[in-house]
Each structure stands twice: as C-alpha cells, then as structure tokens.
N, C-alpha and C positions, 0 to 999 in steps of 0.2 A: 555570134553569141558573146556577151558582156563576159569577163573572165572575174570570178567572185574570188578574193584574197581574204586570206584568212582575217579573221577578227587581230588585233594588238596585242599579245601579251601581256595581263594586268603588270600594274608595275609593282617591285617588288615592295613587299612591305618593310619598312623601316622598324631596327630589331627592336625599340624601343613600344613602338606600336602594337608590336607583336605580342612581346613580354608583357606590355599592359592588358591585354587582349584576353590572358589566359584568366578572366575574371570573366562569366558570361552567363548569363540569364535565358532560362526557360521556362516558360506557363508558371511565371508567377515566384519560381526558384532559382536562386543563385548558385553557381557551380566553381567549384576552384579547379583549377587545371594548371596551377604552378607546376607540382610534383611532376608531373607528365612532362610538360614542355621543359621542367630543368634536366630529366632523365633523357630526354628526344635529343638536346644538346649536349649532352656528356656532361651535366652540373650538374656536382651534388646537392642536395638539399643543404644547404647553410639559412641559419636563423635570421638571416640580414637579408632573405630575397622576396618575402614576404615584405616587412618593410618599403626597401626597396620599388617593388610594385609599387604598393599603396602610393607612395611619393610619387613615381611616374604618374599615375591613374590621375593622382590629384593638379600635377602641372598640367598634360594634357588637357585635362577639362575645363582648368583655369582659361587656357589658349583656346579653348574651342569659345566656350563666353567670353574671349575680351576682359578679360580677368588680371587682378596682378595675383604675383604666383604668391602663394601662401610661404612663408620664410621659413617653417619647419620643413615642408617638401623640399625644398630649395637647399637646403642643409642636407639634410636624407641623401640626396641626390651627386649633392657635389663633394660629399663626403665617401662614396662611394667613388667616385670617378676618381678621384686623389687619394685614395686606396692601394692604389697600386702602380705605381711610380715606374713606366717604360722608356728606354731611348734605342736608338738603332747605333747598329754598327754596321760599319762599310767593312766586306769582304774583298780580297786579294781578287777575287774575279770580280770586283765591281757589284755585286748583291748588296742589296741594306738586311741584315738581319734586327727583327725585333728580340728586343730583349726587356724582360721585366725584374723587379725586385720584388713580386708577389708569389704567394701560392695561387694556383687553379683557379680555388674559388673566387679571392679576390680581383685576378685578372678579368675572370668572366664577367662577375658581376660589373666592374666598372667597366666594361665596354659596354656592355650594355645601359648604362649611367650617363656613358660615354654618348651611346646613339639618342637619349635621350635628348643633349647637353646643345649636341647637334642640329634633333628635328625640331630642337624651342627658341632656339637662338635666331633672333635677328627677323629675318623674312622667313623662314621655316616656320615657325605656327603658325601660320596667314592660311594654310593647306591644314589643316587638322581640325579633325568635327568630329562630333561625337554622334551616333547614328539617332534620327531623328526618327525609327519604328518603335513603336509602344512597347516598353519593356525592354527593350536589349541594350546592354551597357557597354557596348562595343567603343570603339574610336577607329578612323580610320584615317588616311592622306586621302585630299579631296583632288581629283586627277582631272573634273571637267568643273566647271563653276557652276553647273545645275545638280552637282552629285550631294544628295541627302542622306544617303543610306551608305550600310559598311558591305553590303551584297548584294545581288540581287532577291535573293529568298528571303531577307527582312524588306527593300522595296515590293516587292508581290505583296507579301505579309499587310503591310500598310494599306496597301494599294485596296486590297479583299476587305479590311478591316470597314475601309473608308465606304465600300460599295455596300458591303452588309449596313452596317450604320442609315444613308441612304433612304435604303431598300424600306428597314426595319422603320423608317420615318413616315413610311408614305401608305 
C-alpha cells in the first residue's frame, strides 16, 4: 500500500500581504479589520496605518496589473520604512543585537513598509495577484503558476458561481 504524506504547508504569507489583506469583502460589503490585526500584533492604533495600508493595497495591485506604482503610494510607503532608522550591534558573545532609534509604533509600522519594500522589489511582484473570485479584494503570493484565487473557498466560490451561471443558461 502506497504511503500518502502529508499535503505542504502553505507558505507563509508575507507581512505586507497580510496587512494589506485586513481590507475584505463580503456579499456585496466591505470589512476593515485593521484595528484587529494591529491589536493580534501588539500595535497600537496609530493614525498613519490606515494610510499606510491604502498605500500598500495600492503598490500591490499596481504589481498585480503590470502597472507603474503610483508616486503618492510610493512616498506613503518609503516614508514609512525610513521612519525609523535601525542598526545592529555586535555582542561580546558574538550576537548581532538590533537596535532602533523609533518608538513601537514607528518600528512596527516600517517593518511592515519594510516587507512591503521587499515583496515589490525586483523579481518579487512577478508572484503577486490579486484574487480573481467576484467580489473579494484579497491579494495573495502566487506559489503554482496556475493559482488564481487567494483560498480555496473563494476558488469553490467561483468555481459554483460559474456552474450556476451555466446551468441558469441552458
């Protein structure tokens, strides 16, 4: 008997992807889930992560269309990353400790700028699409070259939509 191994692991998602993410659509309405996912991560609510998002939301989608990036996002973005100003120090036992010249917030958020800065640069948007089921304003990293959808429960979703449609024709 064949020995069946487990499915792969999705890979993990990139924080920037993520953070953009917490913007999401259901039947027709739009949901914010900033507040949540900055509380999930130990960030405070600061007035700049709204922003922020928007500016991610907006590069991504740019990179998912073959787009140039819009120059206010771009700003938004890398003004946030240069924020907060880190270098390492080397410890007596050989450790690198990081070290910043920010508060909290502003570390957090430019990492997150940071991973942005990261998954758009170079050959990194080449993998980012924005989900192609009716209604969901998701984005995702594309991990097989036939992957259209951010789940599988928005591929079903399509998948049903397209069968009713069809159906509804004939």
């Amino acid at each position: 008997m064949p020995s069946r191994s487990a499915p792969p692991a999705p890979a993990p998602i990139p924080l920037a992807v993520d953070y953009a993410n917490t913007l999401s659509a259901a039947r027709g309405r739009t949901s914010d889930h900033l507040d949540c996912w900055l509380a999930k991560h130990g960030m405070a609510t600061d007035p700049r992560s709204r922003p922020l998002r928007d500016a991610i939301r907006t590069l991504i989608a740019a990179a998912a269309e073959e787009a140039p990036y819009p120059p206010e996002a771009l700003a938004t973005v890398n003004a946030a990353c240069a924020a907060a100003p880190q270098w390492l120090e080397l410890t007596e036992s050989s450790e690198a400790v990081v070290h910043a010249a920010a508060g909290d917030s502003e570390r957090q958020l430019a990492a997150v700028a940071r991973s942005a800065i990261e998954l758009l640069a170079a050959d990194g948007h080449s993998s980012v699409r924005a989900c192609q089921a009716p209604g969901c304003v998701q984005f995702f990293v594309r991990t097989h070259h036939r992957q259209e959808f951010c789940s599988v429960a928005c591929g079903n979703r399509a998948r049903a939509a397209r069968h009713y449609q069809r159906s509804k024709e004939q």
